[in-house]
C-alpha positions, 0 to 999 in steps of 0.5 A: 113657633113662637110669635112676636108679643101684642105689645109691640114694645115688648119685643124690643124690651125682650131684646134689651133684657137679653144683653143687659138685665132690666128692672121692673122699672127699667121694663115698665118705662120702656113699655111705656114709651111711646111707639108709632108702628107701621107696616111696610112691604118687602124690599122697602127703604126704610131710611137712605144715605143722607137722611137726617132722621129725628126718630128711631125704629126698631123690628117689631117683626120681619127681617131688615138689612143695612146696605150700601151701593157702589158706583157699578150698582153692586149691593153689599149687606152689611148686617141683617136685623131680627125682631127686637133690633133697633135699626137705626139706633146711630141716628141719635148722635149722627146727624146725616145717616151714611147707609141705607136701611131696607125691608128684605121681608114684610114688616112691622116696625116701631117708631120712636122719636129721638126727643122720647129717648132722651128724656127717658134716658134722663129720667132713667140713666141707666138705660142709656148704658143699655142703649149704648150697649146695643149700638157696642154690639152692633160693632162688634157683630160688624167686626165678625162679619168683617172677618167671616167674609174676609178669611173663611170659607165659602161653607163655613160663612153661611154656617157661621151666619146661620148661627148667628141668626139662630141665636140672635132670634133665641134670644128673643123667644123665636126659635123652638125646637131649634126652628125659626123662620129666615126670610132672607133669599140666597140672593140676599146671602150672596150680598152679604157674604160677597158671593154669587148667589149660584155659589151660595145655592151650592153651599146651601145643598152642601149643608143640606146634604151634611144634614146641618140644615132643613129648609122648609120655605122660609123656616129653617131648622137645625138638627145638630147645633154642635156640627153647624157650629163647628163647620161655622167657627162659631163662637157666640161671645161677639154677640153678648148676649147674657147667658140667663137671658138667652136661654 
């Protein structure tokens, strides 16, 4: 398998290159910003609703998850991000954080403050397009989940997000042989997708059993892309991710 890079700078710049083309320059100024790191254990909140945050963090490796509660205590996940994401990028123009943000994995995350952003952004204009951009993005993968949990089948929502997940991680040199390591628990699924995790035990058996998926602990691999696409309705515009890029 393929491993996050040293430099943990580098994992969020391969995420970037993959929805908009860096330049030489463009790449060096991001390697050079500058990044406290941190480690943190699973099922950590990382920022809270009504958190005012003066920095950014993006996943240097593990799994995160944005997540709200209702009065009952019920969670649901409203989007899960990969190595190279920047979790918390609306904190930039938010003032007051409305979500919260959790470790669902052990991570490694990369902090960033706001004020280096911005002056990097004024030293290099284009790379606030870039940055907006990933933040156009995150919405447009809110919308298809919207749609994913809303109207399709039990079946194929996990499908589609097994594709998601696929490609996103691609896309940043984390699958090989069409296997890649998916820490989240059928718990975590059920949140997501607003299902009971024994509904969604019985959908990963299902797809077991269709031969779309292998499982292995945490690694997962997919041994016909084509079928787990279809039983998915997935189709991977939504993501924007550029084709040389991504593959």
């Amino acid at each position: 398998m393929t491993t996050a890079p040293d430099s943990p700078n580098q994992i969020m710049i391969r995420k970037l290159d993959s929805i908009f083309v860096l330049t030489d320059e463009e790449k060096q100024a991001l390697t050079d910003l500058p990044v406290q790191i941190k480690n943190i254990k699973t099922n950590h909140d990382i920022v809270r609703v009504g958190d005012q945050p003066a920095q950014c963090c993006f996943i240097v490796e593990g799994f995160t998850c944005v997540y709200k509660v209702s009065i009952e205590g019920k969670r649901q996940i409203m989007a899960l991000h990969v190595p190279g994401d920047i979790a918390d990028l609306q904190s930039l123009h938010l003032r007051v954080l409305d979500i919260n943000i959790a470790s669902i994995s052990p991570c490694k995350l990369g902090f960033i403050q706001h004020k280096d952003l911005n002056q990097l952004f004024e030293r290099h204009p284009r790379l606030a397009g870039v940055f907006w951009r990933e933040t156009l993005i995150y919405a447009s993968i809110f919308r298809e989940w919207l749609l994913n949990i809303g109207q399709r089948e039990a079946y194929s929502r996990i499908a589609h997000i097994i594709c998601e997940l696929m490609l996103r991680l691609k896309a940043v040199g984390l699958v090989e042989n069409n296997t890649f390591h998916m820490p989240v628990t059928q718990a975590e699924i059920a949140d997501a997708t607003g299902m009971t995790p024994v509904h969604v035990n019985r959908v990963f058996q299902a797809l077991r059993s269709d031969g779309l998926i292998q499982t292995d602990k945490s690694r997962m691999t997919i041994p016909d892309w084509i079928k787990i696409q279809q039983a998915g309705e997935f189709d991977p515009l939504y993501l924007h991710i550029e084709k040389d890029a991504a593959s």
